[in-house]
C-alpha positions, 0 to 999 in steps of 0.5 A, spaced: 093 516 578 088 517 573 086 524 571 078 525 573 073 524 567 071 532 565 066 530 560 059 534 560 055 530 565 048 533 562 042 530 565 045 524 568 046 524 576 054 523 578 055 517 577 060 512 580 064 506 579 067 502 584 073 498 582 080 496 584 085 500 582 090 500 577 087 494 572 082 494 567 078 487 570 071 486 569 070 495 571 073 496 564 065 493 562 063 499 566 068 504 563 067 503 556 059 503 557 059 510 560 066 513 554 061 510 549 056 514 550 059 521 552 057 520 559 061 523 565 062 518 572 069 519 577 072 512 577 073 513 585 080 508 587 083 510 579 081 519 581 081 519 588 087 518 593 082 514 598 078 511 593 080 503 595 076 505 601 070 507 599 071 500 594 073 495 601 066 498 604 061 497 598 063 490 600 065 489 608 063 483 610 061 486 617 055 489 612 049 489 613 045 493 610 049 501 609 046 508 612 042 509 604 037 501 605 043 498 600 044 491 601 052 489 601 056 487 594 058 481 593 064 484 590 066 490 585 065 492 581 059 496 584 056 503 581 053 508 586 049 513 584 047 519 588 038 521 589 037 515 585 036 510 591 030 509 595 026 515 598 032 520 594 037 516 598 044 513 594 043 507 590 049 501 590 048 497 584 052 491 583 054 485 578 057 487 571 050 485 567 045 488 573 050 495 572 049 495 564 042 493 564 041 500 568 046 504 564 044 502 558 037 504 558 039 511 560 045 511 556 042 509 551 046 503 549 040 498 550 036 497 544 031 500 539 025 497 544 023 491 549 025 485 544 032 488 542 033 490 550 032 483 552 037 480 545 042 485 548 043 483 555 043 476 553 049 477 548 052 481 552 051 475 558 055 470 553 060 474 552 061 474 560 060 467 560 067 467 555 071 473 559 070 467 566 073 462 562 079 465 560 080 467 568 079 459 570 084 458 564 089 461 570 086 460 575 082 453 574 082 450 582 081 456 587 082 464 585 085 465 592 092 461 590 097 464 585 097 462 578 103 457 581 101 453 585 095 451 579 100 451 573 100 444 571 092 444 571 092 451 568 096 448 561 089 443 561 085 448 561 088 452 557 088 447 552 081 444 551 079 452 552 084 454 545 081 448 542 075 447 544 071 453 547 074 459 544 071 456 537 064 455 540 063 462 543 067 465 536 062 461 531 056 463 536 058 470 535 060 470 527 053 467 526 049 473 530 053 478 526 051 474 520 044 474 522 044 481 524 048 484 517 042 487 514 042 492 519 048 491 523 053 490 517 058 486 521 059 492 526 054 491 530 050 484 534 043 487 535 040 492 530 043 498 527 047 502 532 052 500 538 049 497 545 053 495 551 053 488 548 057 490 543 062 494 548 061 488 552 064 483 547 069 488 544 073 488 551 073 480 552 076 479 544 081 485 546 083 481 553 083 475 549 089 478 544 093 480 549 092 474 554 093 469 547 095 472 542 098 466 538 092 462 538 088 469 536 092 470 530 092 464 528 084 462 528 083 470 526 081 468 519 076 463 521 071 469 524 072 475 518 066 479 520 067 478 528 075 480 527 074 484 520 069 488 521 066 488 528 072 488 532 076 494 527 069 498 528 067 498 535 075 501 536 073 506 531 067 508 536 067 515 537 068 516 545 071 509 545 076 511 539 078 517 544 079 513 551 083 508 548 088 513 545 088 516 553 091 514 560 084 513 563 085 506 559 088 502 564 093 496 562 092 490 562 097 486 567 095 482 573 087 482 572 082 477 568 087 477 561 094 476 562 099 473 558 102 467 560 106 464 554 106 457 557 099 458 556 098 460 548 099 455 543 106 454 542 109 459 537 113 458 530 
């Protein structure tokens, strides 16, 4: 079990994430937004001995609405945040872009202003949109049958999306950092300093060596300020630098990134 956060909470209320336990999954876009800022939340199935029920709750499908006016979650991850919902009452947000379009203006993760905000989210969407794909590499016909039971159409998939999708969400992201080097100088997609676009695509292109490590060393070199620059610098984030050395960063395993070699280009 992981040891809670002990971070200063500072103005923010007590925020909570609610996510599986045990693996990074889409939670990871979460944590990394609040270890970027510095700001404090529990991460309620990794710090508490019956955290995964408050997790099965948020989303029971005998829900209607919960004893705060909150509409059920689809799935986690949900963030609750104590005094923040209707009448004072508890919010319950859910989706990974509705949680980070929240945190970010009050992390400040979200922009300079209203254009930057929107440039963010969108980025930041995309990266999203590439994180699913690498998931129906492995799960191409139904999420609810084993990796098994697909293979054969996994090995496809995963083809067209070393050899097809990858190239096209690299080359989109290599030119937004070209077009922001004036103020991002390779490190950041939007403006000069880091946002939860940045964390965003970070986590995905990290997953994305671990789960095909073959294919990214092999095509690395084409995107230099994407793998040179942006990558090596947002590691080197403080708070991000620090929660990547510490327990609190879940291995990756049985989650959206695994690595299945049959899956990665053939090796030498």
């Amino acid at each position: 079990m992981a040891e809670p956060s002990t971070k200063k909470s500072r103005t923010h209320p007590p925020y909570e994430l609610l996510y599986w336990p045990a693996i990074p999954g889409r939670g990871e876009f979460i944590r990394l937004a609040f270890e970027a800022s510095g700001v404090s939340y529990k991460d309620v199935a990794n710090e508490t001995k019956d955290g995964i029920k408050a997790v099965l709750a948020c989303k029971a499908d005998d829900c209607i609405i919960d004893s705060d006016g909150n509409p059920p979650a689809f799935a986690p991850p949900a963030l609750r945040v104590p005094g923040e919902g209707k009448h004072g009452k508890t919010l319950v947000l859910y989706q990974t872009p509705t949680i980070l379009c929240y945190l970010g203006d009050r992390l400040g993760l979200a922009g300079e202003d209203e254009v930057e905000k929107h440039w963010i989210l969108s980025h930041a969407l995309t990266a999203l949109d590439l994180n699913n794909e690498t998931h129906d590499t492995h799960h191409p016909i139904a999420s609810i049958q084993y990796y098994e039971d697909q293979k054969p159409e996994a090995l496809k998939r995963s083809k067209d999306f070393r050899e097809n999708r990858l190239p096209k969400f690299f080359g989109y992201f290599e030119r937004v950092l070209k077009g922001n080097e004036g103020q991002g100088q390779g490190k950041h997609l939007v403006g000069g300093k880091l946002s939860f676009a940045d964390t965003t695509l970070w986590q995905v292109l990290d997953g994305l060596k671990y789960a095909f490590p073959n294919e990214l060393g092999a095509i690395e070199k084409e995107y230099p300020l994407l793998f040179g620059t942006f990558y090596l610098s947002v590691k080197e984030e403080k708070g991000i630098k620090e929660y990547l050395a510490s327990a609190k960063r879940l291995p990756y395993s049985n989650g959206v990134f695994r690595h299945y070699p049959e899956l990665d280009r053939p090796g030498k």
